[in-house]
py3Dmol code that shows the C-alpha trace and the ligand (Angstrom):
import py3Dmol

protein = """\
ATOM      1  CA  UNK A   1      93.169  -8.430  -2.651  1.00  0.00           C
ATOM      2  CA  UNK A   2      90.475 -10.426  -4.071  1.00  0.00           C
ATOM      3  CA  UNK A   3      91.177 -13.936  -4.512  1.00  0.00           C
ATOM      4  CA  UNK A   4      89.399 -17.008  -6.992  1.00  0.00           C
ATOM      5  CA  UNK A   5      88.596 -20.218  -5.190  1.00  0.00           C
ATOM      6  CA  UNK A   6      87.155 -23.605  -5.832  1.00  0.00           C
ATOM      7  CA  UNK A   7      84.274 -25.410  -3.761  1.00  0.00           C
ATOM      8  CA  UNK A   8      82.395 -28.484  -4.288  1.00  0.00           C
ATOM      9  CA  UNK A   9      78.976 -29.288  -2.435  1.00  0.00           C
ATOM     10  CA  UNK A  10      78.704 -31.696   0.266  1.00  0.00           C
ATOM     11  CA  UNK A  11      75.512 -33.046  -2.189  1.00  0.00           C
ATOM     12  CA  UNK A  12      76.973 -36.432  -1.674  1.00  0.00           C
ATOM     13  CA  UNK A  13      79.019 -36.251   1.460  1.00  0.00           C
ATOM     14  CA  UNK A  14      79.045 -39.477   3.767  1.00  0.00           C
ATOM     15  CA  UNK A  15      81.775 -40.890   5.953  1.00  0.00           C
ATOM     16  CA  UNK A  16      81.704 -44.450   4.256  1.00  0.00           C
ATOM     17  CA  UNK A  17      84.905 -45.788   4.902  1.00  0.00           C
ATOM     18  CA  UNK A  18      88.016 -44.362   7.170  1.00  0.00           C
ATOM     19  CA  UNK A  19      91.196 -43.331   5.573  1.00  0.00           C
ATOM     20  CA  UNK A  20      92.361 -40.900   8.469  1.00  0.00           C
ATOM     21  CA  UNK A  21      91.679 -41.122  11.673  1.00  0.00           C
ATOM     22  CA  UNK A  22      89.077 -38.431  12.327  1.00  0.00           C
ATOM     23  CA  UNK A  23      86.842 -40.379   9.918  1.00  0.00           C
ATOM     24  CA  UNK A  24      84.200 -43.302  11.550  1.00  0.00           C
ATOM     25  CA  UNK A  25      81.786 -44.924   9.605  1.00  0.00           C
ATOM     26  CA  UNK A  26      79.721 -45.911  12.397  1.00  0.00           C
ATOM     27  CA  UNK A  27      79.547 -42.060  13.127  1.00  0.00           C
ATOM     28  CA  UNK A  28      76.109 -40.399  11.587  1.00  0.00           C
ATOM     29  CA  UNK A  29      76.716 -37.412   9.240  1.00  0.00           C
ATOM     30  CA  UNK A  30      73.698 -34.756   8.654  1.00  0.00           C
ATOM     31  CA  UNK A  31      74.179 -33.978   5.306  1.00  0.00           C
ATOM     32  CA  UNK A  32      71.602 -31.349   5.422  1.00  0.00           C
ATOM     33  CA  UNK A  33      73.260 -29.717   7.811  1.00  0.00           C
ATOM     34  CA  UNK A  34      76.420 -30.428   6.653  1.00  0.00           C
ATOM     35  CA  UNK A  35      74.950 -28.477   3.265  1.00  0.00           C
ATOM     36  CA  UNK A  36      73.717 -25.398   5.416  1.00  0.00           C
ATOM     37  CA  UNK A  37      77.487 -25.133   7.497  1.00  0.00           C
ATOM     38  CA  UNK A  38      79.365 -25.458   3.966  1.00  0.00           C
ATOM     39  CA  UNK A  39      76.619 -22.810   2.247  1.00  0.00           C
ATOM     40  CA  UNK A  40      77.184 -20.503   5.274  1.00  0.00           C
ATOM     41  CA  UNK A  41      81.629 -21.076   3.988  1.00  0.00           C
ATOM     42  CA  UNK A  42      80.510 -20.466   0.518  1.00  0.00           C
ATOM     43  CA  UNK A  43      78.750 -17.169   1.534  1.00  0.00           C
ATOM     44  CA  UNK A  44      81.597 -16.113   3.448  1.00  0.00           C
ATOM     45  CA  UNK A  45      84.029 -16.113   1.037  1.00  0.00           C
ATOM     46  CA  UNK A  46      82.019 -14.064  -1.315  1.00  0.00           C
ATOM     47  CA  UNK A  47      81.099 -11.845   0.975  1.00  0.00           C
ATOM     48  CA  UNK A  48      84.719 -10.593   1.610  1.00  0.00           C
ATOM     49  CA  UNK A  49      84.572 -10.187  -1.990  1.00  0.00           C
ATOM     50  CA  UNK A  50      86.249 -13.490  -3.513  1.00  0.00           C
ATOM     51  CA  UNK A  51      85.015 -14.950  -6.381  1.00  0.00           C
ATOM     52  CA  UNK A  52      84.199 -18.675  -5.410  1.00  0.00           C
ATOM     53  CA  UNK A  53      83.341 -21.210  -8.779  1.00  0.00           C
ATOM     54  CA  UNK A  54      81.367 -24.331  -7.678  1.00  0.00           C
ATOM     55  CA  UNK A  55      82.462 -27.735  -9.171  1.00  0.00           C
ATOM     56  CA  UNK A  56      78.859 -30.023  -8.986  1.00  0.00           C
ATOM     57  CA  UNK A  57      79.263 -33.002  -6.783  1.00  0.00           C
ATOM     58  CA  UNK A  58      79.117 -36.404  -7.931  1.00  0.00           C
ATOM     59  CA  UNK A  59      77.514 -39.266  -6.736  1.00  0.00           C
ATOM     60  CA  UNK A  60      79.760 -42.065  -5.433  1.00  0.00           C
ATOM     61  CA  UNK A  61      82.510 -39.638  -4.124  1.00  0.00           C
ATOM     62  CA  UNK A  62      81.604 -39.021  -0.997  1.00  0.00           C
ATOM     63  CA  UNK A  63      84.870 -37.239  -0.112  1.00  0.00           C
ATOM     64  CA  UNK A  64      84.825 -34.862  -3.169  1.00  0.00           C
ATOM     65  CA  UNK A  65      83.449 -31.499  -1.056  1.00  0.00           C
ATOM     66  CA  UNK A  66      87.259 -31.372   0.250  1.00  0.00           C
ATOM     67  CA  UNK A  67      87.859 -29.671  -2.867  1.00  0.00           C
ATOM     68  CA  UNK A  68      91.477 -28.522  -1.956  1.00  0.00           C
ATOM     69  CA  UNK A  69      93.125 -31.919  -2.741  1.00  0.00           C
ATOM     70  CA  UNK A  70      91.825 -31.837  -6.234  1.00  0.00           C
ATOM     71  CA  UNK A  71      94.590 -29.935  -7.729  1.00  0.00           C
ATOM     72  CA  UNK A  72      97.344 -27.054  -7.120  1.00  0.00           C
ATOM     73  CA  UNK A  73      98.025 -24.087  -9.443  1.00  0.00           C
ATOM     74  CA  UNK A  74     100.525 -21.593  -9.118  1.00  0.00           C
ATOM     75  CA  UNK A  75     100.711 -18.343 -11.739  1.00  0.00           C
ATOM     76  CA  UNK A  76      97.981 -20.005 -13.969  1.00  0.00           C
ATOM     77  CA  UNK A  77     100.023 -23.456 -14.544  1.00  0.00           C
ATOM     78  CA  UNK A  78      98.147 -26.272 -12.683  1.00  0.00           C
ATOM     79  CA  UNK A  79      99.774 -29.920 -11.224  1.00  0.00           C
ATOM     80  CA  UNK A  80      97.244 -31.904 -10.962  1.00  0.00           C
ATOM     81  CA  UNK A  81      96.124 -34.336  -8.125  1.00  0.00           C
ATOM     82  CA  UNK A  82      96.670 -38.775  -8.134  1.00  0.00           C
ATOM     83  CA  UNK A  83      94.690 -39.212  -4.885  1.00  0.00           C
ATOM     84  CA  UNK A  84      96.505 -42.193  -3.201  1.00  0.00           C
ATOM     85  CA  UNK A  85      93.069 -43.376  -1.959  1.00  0.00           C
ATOM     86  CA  UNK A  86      90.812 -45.844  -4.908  1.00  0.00           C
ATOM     87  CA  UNK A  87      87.984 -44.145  -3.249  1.00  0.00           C
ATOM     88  CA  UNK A  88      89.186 -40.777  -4.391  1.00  0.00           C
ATOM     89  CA  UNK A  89      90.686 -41.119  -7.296  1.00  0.00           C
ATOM     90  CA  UNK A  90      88.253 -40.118 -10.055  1.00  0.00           C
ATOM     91  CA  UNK A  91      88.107 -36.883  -8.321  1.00  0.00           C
ATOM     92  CA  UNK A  92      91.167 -35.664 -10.022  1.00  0.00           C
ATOM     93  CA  UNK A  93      89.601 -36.160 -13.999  1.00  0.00           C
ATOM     94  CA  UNK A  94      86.737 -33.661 -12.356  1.00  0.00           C
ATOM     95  CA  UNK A  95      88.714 -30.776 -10.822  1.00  0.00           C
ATOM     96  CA  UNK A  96      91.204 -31.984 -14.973  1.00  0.00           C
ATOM     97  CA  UNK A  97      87.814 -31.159 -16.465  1.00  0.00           C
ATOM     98  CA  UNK A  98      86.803 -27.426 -14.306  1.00  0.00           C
ATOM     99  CA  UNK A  99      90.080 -26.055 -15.726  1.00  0.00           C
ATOM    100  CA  UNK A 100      90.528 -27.288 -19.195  1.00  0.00           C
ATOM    101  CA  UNK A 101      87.429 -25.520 -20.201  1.00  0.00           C
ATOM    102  CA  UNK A 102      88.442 -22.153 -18.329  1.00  0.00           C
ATOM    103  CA  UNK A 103      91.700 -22.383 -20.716  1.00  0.00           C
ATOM    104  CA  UNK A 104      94.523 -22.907 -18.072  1.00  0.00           C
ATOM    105  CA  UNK A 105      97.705 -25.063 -18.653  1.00  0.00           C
ATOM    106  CA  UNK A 106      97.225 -28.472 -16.800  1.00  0.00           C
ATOM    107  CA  UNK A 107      99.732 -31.130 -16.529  1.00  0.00           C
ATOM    108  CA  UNK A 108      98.523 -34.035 -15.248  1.00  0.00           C
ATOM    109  CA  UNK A 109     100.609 -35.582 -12.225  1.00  0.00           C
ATOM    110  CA  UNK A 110     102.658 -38.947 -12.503  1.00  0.00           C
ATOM    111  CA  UNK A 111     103.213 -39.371  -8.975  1.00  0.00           C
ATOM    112  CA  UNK A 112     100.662 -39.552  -5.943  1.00  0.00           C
ATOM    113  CA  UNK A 113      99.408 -35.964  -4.728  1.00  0.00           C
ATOM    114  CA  UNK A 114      96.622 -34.816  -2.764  1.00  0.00           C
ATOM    115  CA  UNK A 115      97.093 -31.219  -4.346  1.00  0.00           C
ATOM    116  CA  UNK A 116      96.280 -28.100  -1.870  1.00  0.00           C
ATOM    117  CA  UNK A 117      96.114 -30.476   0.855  1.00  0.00           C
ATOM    118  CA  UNK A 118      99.599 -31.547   0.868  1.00  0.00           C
ATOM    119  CA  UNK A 119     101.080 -28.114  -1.323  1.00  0.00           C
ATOM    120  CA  UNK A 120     101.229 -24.191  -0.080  1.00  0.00           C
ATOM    121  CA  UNK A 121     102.568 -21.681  -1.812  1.00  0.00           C
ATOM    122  CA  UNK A 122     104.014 -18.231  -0.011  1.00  0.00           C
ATOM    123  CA  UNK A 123     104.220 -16.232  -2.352  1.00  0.00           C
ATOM    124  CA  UNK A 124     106.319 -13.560  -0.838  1.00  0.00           C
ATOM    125  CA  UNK A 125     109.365 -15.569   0.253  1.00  0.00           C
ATOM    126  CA  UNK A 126     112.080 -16.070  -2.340  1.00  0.00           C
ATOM    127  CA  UNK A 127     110.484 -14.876  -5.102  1.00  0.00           C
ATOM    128  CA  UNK A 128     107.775 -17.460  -4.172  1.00  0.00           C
ATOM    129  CA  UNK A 129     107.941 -20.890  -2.622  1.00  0.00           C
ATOM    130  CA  UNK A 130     106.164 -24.309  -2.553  1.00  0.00           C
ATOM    131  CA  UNK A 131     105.891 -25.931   0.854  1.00  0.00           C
ATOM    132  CA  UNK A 132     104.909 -29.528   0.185  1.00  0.00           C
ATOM    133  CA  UNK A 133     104.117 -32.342   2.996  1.00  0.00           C
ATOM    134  CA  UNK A 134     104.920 -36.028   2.860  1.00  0.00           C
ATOM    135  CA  UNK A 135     104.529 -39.023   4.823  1.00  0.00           C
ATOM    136  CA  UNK A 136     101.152 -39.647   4.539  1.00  0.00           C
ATOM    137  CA  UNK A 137      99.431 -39.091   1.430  1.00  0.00           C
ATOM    138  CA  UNK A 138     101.645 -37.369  -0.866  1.00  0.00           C
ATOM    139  CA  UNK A 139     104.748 -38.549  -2.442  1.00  0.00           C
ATOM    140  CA  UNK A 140     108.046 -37.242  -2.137  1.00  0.00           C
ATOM    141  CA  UNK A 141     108.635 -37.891  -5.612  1.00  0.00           C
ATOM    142  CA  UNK A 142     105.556 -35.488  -6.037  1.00  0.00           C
ATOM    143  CA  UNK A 143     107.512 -32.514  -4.350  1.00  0.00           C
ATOM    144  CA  UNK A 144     109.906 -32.881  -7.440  1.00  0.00           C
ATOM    145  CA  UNK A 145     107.543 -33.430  -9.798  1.00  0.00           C
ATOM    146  CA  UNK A 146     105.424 -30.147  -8.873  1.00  0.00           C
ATOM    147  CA  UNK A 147     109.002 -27.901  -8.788  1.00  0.00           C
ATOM    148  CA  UNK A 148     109.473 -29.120 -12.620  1.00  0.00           C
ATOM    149  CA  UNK A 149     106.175 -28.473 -13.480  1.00  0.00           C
ATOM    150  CA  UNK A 150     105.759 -25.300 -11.149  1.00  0.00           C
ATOM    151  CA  UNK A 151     109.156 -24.035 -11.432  1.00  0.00           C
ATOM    152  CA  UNK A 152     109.161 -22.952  -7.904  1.00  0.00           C
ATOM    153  CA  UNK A 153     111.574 -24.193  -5.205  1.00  0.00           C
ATOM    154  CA  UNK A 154     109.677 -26.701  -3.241  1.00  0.00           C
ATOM    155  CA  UNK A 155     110.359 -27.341   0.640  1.00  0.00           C
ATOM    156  CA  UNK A 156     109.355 -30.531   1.587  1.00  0.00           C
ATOM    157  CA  UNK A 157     108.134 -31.121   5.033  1.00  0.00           C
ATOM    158  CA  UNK A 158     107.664 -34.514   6.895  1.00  0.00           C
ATOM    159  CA  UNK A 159     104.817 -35.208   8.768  1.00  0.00           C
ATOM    160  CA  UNK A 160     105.068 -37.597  11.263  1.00  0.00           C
ATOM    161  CA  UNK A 161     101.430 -37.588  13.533  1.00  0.00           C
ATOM    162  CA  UNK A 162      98.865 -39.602  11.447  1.00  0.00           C
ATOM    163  CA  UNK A 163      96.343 -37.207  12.902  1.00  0.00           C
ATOM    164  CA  UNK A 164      97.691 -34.486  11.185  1.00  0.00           C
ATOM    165  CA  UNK A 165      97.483 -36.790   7.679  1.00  0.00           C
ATOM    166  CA  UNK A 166      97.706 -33.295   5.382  1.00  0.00           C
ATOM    167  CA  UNK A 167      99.605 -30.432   5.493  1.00  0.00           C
ATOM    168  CA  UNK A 168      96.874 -28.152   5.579  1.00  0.00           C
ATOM    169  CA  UNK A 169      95.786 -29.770   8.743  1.00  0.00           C
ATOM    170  CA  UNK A 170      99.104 -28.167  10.550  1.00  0.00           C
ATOM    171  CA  UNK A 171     100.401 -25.382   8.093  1.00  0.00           C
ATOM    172  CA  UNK A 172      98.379 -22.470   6.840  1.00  0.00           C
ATOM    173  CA  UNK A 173      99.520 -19.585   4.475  1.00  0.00           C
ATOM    174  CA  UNK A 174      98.659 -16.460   6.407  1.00  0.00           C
ATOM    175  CA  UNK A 175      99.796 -13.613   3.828  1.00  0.00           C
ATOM    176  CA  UNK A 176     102.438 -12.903   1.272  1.00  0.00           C
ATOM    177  CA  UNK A 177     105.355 -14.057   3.340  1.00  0.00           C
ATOM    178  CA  UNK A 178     103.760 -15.449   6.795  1.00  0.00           C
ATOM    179  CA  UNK A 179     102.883 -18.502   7.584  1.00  0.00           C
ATOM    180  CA  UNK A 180     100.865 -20.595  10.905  1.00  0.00           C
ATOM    181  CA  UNK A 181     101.632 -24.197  11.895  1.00  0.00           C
ATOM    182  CA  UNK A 182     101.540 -26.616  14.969  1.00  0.00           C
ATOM    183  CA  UNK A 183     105.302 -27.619  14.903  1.00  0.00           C
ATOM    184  CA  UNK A 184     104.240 -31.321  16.924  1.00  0.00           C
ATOM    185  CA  UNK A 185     102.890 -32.773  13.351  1.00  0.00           C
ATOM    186  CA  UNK A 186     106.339 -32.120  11.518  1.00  0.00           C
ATOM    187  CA  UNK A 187     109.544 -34.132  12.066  1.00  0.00           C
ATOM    188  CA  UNK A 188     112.121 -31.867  14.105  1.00  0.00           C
ATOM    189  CA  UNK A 189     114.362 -31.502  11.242  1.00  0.00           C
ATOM    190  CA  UNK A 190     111.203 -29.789   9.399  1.00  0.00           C
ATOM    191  CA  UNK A 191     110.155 -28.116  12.590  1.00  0.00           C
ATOM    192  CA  UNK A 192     114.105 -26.467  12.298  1.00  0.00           C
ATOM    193  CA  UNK A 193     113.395 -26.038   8.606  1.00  0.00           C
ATOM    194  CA  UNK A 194     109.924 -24.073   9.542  1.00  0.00           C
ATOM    195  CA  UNK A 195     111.410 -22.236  12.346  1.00  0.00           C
ATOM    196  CA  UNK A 196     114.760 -21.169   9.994  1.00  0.00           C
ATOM    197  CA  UNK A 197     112.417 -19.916   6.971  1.00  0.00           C
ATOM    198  CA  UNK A 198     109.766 -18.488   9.034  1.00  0.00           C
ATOM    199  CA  UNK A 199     110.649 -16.977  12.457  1.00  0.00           C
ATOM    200  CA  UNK A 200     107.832 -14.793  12.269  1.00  0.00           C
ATOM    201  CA  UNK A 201     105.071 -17.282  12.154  1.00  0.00           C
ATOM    202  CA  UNK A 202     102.147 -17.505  14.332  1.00  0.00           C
ATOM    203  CA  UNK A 203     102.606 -20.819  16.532  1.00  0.00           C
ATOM    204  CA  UNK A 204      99.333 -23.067  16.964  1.00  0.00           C
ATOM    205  CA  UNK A 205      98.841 -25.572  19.890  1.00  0.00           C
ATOM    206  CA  UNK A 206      97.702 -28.548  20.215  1.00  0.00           C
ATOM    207  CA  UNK A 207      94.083 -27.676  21.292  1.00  0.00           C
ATOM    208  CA  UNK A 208      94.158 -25.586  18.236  1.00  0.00           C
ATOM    209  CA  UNK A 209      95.696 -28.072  15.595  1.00  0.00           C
ATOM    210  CA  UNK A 210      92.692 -30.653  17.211  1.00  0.00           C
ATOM    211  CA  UNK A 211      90.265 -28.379  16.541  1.00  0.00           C
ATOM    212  CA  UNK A 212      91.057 -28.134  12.991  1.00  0.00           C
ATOM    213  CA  UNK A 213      92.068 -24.453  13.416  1.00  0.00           C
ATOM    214  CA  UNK A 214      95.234 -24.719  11.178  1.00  0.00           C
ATOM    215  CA  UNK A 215      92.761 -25.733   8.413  1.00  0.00           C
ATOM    216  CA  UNK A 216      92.062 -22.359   7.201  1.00  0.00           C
ATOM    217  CA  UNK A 217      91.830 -19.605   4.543  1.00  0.00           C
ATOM    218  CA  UNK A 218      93.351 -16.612   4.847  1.00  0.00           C
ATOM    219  CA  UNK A 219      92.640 -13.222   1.869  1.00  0.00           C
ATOM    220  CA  UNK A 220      95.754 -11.774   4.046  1.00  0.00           C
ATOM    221  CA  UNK A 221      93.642  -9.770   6.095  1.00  0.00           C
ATOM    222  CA  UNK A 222      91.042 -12.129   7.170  1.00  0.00           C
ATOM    223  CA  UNK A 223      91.245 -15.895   8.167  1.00  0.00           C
ATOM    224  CA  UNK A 224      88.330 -17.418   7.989  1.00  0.00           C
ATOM    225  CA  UNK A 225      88.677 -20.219  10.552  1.00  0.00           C
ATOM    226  CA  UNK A 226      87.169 -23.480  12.703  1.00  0.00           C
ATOM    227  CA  UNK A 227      85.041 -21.367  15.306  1.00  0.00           C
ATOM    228  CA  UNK A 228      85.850 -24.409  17.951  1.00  0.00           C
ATOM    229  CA  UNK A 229      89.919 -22.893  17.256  1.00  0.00           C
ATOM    230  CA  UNK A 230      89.388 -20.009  19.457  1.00  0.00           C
ATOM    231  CA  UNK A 231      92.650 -19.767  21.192  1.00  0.00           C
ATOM    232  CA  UNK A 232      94.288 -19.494  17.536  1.00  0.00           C
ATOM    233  CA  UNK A 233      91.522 -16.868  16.494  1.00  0.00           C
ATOM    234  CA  UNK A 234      93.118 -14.820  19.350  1.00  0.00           C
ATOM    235  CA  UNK A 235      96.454 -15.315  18.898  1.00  0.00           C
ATOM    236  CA  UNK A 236      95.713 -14.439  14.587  1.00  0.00           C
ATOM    237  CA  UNK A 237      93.632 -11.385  15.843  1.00  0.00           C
ATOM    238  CA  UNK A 238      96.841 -10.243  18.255  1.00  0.00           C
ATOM    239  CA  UNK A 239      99.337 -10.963  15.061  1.00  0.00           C
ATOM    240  CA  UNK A 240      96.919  -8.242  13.124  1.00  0.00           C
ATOM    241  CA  UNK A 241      94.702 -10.413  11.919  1.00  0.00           C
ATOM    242  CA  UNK A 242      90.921 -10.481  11.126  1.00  0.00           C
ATOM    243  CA  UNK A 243      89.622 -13.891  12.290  1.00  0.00           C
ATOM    244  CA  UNK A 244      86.373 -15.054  10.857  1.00  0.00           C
ATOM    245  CA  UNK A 245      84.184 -17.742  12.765  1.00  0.00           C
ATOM    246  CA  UNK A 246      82.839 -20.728  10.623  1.00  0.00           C
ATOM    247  CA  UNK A 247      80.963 -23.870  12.115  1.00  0.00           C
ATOM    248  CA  UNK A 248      81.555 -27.175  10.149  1.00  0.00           C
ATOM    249  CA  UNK A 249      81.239 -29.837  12.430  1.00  0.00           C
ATOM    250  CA  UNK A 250      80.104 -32.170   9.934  1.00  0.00           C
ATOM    251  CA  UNK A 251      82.496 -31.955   7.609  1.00  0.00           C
ATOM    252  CA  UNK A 252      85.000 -32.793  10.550  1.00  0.00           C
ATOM    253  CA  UNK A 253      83.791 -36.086  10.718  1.00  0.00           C
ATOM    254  CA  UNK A 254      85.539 -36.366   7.310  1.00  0.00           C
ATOM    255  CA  UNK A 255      88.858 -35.348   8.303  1.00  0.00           C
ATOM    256  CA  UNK A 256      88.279 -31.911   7.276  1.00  0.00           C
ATOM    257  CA  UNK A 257      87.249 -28.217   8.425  1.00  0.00           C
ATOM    258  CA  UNK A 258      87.773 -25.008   5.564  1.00  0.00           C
ATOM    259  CA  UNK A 259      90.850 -25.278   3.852  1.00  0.00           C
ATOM    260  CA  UNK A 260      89.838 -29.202   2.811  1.00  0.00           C
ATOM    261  CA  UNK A 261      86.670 -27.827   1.429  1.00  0.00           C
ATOM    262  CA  UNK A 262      88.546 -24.915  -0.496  1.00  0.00           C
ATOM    263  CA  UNK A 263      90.846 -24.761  -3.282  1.00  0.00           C
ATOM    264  CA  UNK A 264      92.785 -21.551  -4.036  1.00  0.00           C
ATOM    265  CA  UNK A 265      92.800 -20.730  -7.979  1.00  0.00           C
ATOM    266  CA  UNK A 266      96.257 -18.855  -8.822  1.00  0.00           C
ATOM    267  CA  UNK A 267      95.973 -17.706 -12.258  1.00  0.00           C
ATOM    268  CA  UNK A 268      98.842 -16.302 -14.387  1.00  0.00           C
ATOM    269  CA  UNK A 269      99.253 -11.964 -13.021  1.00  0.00           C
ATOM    270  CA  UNK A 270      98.055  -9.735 -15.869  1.00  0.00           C
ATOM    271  CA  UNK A 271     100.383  -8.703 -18.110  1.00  0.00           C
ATOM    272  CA  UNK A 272     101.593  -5.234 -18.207  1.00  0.00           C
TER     273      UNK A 272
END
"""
ligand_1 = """\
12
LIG
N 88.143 -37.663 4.047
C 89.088 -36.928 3.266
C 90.356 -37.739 3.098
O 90.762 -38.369 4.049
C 89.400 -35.607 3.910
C 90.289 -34.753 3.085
C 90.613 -33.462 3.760
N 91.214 -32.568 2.882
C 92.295 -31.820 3.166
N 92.671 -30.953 2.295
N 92.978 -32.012 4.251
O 90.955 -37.776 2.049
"""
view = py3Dmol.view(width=600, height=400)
view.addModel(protein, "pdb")
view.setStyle({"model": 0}, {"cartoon": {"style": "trace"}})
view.addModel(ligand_1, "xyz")
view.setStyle({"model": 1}, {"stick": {}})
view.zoomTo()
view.show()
């Protein structure tokens, strides 16, 4: 199945100031590389046959190439993203703006959210549900706020290990119905909650969780992955899988591999 994303150059990508703890100011980024490694994700994407729509950068917002925390949409209805982060926050009225003029419904989020980074949806469990993180970034009172709006049950998942300060840092939609996680970044009441809803999923370690391999996109045939992951790329390839190798080890000094720099579009299913 093809699928719609959102990316937004790394044009402007710097590591200026820290809000997680992969990020180090006195760390030098190559933003020309970092361009060619998030080019090479771009073309990979499309060239499994998704459709990927580039937002331009914007000077001033360093972080805004982690285009996943922008917003998250679910059957063409979109919550929309209150980064908790000053540094961030005008990112949201950008990623308000990309789908106002494409026509979908956007409501505009009262409480803090880091969209796609802190929501997944599986769409094949339960007639479709919303796993949502907290503890970090996002706001519990967000996990309400996007079932009201989304009108799908919502799960919501502690996080607990600061290095794991998103839920798409630990938890990655594989297909309809499976999911991948590193259980050590979730409380053990959401660890029982993971393991109860989804006995089936693939299991990361910790070398693979630290190497950002959780962080990843999946068409539900291919996962396109962090190519320094390669114990999860073999356990994905054993579950059936189709691993695909990306390099970004700029945009790591961020905080961020390819699901940060990806948002998933949902539109509304075509009417019959
Ligand atoms: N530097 C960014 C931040 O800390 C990285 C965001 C990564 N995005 C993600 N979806 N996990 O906000």
């Amino acid at each position: 199945m093809t699928r719609e994303y959102l990316m937004c150059p790394p044009q402007h990508f710097a590591v200026e100031y820290a809000i997680n703890p992969w990020m180090d100011p006195a760390v030098e980024v190559d933003r020309e590389l970092a361009g060619k490694q998030w080019e090479l994700l771009r073309v990979t994407l499309t060239d499994l046959g998704h459709t990927v729509h580039v937002l331009p950068a914007r000077a001033g917002l360093p972080d805004m190439v982690y285009a996943a925390n922008g917003a998250f949409s679910v059957d063409g209805t979109v919550y929309g993203a209150r980064f908790r982060h000053p540094q961030r926050r005008s990112e949201a009225a950008a990623h308000h703006r990309f789908y106002l003029d494409r026509g979908w419904t956007y409501i505009p989020a009262s409480e803090t959210n880091e969209g796609e980074g802190d929501f997944a949806y599986v769409p094949g469990v339960a007639g479709g549900v919303i796993l949502a993180g907290y503890g970090f970034r996002t706001d519990p009172a967000a996990h309400a706020e996007a079932q009201e709006v989304l009108g799908r049950p919502v799960v919501s998942l502690r996080l607990v290990d600061p290095r794991f300060y998103h839920l798409d840092t630990a938890l990655a939609v594989l297909d309809e119905h499976r999911i991948a996680y590193f259980p050590g970044a979730f409380s053990t009441a959401a660890q029982r909650v993971l393991a109860q809803l989804f006995p089936d999923a693939v299991l990361a370690d910790d070398a693979d969780a630290l190497a950002f391999g959780l962080n990843l996109v999946s068409d539900g045939r291919h996962v396109v992955l962090n190519s320094a992951a390669t114990g999860l790329a073999q356990r994905l390839a054993a579950a059936g899988y189709r691993p695909v190798a990306v390099e970004l080890t700029e945009l790591r000094k961020g905080g961020g591999s390819v699901k940060c720099c990806v948002a998933e579009l949902r539109p509304a299913p075509p009417q019959t």
